[in-house]
C-alpha positions in Angstrom: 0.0 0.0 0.0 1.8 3.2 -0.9 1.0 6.4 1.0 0.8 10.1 -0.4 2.2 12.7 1.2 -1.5 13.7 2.8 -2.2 10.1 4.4 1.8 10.6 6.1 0.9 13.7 7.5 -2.3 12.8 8.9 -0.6 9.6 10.5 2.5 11.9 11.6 0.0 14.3 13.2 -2.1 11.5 14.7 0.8 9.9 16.1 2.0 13.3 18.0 -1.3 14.0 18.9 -1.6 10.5 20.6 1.7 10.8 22.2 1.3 14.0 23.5 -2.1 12.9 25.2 -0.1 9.9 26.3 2.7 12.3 28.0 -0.4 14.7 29.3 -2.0 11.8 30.8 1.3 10.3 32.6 2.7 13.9 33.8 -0.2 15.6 34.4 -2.5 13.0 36.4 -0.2 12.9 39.0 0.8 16.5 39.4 -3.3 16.9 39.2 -4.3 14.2 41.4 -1.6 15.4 44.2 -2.7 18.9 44.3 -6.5 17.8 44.5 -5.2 15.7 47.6 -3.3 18.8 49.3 -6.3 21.0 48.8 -8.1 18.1 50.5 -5.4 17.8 53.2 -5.5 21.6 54.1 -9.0 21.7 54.1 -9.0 19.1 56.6 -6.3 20.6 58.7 -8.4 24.0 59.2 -11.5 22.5 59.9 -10.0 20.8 62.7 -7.4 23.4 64.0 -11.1 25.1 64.1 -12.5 22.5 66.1 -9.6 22.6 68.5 -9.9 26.6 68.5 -13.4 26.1 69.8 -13.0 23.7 72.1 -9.8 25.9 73.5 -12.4 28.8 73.5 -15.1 26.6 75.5 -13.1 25.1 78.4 -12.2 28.5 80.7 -8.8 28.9 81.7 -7.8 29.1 85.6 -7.8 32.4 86.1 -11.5 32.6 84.2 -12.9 30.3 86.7 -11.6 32.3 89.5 -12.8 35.8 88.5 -16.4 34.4 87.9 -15.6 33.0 91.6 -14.7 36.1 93.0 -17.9 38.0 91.1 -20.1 35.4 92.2 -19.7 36.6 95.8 -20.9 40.3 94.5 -24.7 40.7 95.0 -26.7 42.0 92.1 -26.5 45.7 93.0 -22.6 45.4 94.1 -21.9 44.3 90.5 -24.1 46.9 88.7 -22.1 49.7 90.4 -18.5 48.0 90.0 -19.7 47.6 86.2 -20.8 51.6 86.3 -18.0 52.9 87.5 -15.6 50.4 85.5 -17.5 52.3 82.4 -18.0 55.8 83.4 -15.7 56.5 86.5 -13.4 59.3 86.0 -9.9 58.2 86.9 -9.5 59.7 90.4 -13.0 57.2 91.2 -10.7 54.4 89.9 -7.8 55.5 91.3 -10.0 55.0 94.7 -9.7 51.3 94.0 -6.1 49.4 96.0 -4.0 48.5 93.3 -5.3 50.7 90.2 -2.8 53.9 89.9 -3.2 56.5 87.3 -1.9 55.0 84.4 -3.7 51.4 85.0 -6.9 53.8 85.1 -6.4 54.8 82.0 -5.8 51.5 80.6 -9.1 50.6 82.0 -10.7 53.7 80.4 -9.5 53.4 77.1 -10.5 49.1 77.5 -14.4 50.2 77.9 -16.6 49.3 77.5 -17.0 46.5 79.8 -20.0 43.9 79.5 -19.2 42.3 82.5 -17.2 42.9 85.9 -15.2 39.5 84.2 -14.1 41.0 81.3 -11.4 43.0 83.1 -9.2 40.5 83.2 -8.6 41.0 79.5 -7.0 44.4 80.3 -3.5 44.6 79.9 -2.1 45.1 83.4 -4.9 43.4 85.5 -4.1 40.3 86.8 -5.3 38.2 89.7 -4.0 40.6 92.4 -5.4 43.7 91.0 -9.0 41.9 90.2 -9.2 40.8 93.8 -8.5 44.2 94.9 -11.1 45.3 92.4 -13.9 42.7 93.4 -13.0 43.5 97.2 -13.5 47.0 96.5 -16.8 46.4 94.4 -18.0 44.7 97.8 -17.7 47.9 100.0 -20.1 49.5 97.0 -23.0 49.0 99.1 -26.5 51.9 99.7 -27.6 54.4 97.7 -25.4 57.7 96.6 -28.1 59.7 98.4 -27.0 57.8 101.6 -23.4 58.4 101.1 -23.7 62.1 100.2 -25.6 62.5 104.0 -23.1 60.4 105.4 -20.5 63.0 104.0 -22.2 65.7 105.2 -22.8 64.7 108.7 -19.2 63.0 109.3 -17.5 66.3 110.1 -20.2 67.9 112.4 -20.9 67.2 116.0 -24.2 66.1 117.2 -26.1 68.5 118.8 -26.9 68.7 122.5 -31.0 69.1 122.9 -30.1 70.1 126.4 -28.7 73.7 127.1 -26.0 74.3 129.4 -27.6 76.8 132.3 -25.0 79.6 132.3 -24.0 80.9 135.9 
């Protein structure tokens, strides 16, 4: 059977075409299959670095447990007006407080606002001493501010005698 010049190139071009789809096939798989199995791979590893992130986030650390201890001992009003002045005292009403100086004030200030009395301990500079301190003082924060303003004003007077002194 004798070929033309037409049929040979056809065959030629048939021949690289199958070749080439053999080298794509052998090269490329591989390199195709192994990048579909990293992808997989890294999926997996951030779904469960997620999981453990959660779980980290769910179990409270030490120091977590012991602040909600140390609130828990607050009564409901006690906590209100540790959480009020945490948010709106000035600095010299936080200064009040053992422990907190002027400059941890203003870290405090510049941390509001505060949901909780626990969320303090996120403040840079608070840590278990100075929340104690905190807590203690949020115990003495007890009657109204209409109570404490008579209290003020009656500390530095005397009482009053109702009897006179007869003069001789």
């Amino acid at each position: 059977m004798k070929m033309n010049s037409t049929t040979k190139m056809n065959a030629c071009v048939k021949m690289t075409v199958a070749l080439l789809t053999v080298f794509a096939l052998v090269a490329g798989v591989p390199q195709i299959t192994t990048a579909k199995k990293k992808a997989k791979s890294e999926v997996a590893a951030k779904a469960s670095s997620k999981k453990s992130e959660k779980e980290e986030e769910s179990k409270p650390t030490k120091a977590e447990v012991a602040a909600k201890e140390l609130v828990a001992e607050l009564t409901s009003t006690q906590k209100k007006k540790l959480l009020a002045l945490l948010n709106e005292g000035d600095v010299e009403a936080l200064v009040a407080i053992t422990g907190v100086g002027e400059v941890r004030a203003k870290t405090i200030i510049k941390a509001r606002p505060f949901k909780s009395v626990e969320e303090l301990r996120g403040v840079n500079g608070v840590g278990d001493s100075i929340f104690g301190d905190v807590v203690a003082y949020g115990k003495t924060l007890t009657g109204s501010a209409s109570s404490k303003s008579a209290k003020k004003k009656t500390a530095g007077k005397k009482p009053s005698s109702s009897k006179k002194k007869k003069t001789t």
